[in-house]
Kinemage of the C-alpha trace (Angstrom):
@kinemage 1
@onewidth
@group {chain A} dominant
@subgroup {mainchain}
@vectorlist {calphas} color= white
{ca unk a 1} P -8.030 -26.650 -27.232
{ca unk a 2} L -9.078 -25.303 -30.689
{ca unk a 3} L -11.470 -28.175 -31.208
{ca unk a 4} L -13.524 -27.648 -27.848
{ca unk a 5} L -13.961 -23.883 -29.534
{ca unk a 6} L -15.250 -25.643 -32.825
{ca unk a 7} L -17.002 -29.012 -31.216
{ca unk a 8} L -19.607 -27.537 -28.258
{ca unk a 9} L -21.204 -24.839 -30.873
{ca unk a 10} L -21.878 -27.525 -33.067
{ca unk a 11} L -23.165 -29.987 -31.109
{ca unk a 12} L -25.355 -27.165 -29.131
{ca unk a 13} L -26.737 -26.077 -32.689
{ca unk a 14} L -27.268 -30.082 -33.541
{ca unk a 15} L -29.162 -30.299 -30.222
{ca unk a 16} L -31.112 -27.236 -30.878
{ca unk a 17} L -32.065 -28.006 -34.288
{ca unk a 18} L -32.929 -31.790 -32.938
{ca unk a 19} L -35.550 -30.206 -30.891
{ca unk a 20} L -36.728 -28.165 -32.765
{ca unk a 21} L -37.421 -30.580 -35.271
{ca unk a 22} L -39.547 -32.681 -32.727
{ca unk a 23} L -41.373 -29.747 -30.882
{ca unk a 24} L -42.531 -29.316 -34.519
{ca unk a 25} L -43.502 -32.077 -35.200
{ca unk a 26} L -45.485 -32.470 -31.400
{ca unk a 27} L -47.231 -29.325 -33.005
{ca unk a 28} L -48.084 -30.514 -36.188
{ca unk a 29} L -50.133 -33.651 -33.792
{ca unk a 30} L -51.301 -31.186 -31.871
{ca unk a 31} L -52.955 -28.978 -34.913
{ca unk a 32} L -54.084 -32.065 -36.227
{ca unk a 33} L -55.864 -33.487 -33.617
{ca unk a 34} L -57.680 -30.310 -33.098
{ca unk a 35} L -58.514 -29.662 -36.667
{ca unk a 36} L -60.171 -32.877 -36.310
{ca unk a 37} L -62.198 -32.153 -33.111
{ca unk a 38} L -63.735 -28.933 -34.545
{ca unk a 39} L -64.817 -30.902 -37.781
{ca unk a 40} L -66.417 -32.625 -35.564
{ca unk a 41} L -67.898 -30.303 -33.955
{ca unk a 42} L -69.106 -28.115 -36.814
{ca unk a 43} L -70.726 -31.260 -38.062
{ca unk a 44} L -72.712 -32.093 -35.018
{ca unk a 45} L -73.571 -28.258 -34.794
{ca unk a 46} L -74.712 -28.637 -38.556
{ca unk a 47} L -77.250 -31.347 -37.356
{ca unk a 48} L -78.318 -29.531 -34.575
{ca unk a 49} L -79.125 -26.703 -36.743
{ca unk a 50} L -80.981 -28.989 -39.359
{ca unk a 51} L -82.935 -31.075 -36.175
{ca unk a 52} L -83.663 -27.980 -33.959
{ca unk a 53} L -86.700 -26.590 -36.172
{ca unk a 54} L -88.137 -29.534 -36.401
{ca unk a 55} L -88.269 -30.421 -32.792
{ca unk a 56} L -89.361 -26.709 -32.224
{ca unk a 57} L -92.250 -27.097 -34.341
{ca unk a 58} L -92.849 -30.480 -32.623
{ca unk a 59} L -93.202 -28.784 -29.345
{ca unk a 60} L -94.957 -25.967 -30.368
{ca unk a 61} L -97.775 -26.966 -32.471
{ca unk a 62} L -100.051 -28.909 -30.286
{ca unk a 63} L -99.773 -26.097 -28.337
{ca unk a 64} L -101.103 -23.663 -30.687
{ca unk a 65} L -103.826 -25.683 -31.680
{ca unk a 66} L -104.721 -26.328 -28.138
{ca unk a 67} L -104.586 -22.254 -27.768
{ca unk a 68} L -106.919 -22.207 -31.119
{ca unk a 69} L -109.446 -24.645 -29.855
{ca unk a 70} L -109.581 -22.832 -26.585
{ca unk a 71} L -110.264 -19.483 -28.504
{ca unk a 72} L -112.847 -21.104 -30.881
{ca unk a 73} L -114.510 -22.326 -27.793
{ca unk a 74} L -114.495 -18.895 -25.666
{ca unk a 75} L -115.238 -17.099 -28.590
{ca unk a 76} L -112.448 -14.842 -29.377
């Protein structure tokens, strides 16, 4: 009778510490995995960054010149 007191708090706090241990370690994947995402994402933002003036000016400058030529030629 004395061991049942002794035996089922043990084995709970075995149990606990058991899963514990592994819902831990589930987290640790879990933290990992998205560490790893928003590296990636920081460096794809980085090259957007870096690409985005470039294609701006890309876009825009035949149409300033186009707006220059048109002013040369109305006279503004």
């Amino acid at each position: 009778m004395a061991l049942e007191y002794i035996v089922g708090p043990v084995l709970a706090l075995l149990l606990g510490m058991k899963f514990s241990d592994y819902k831990s370690k589930e987290t640790q994947k879990t933290i990992a995995t998205l560490t790893e995402k928003i590296e990636k994402i920081e460096k794809h933002n980085q090259e957007v960054e870096n690409e985005l003036p470039k294609k701006v000016m890309a876009t825009v400058l035949p149409i300033a010149k186009a707006v220059n030529k048109l002013n040369e030629q109305v006279g503004l």
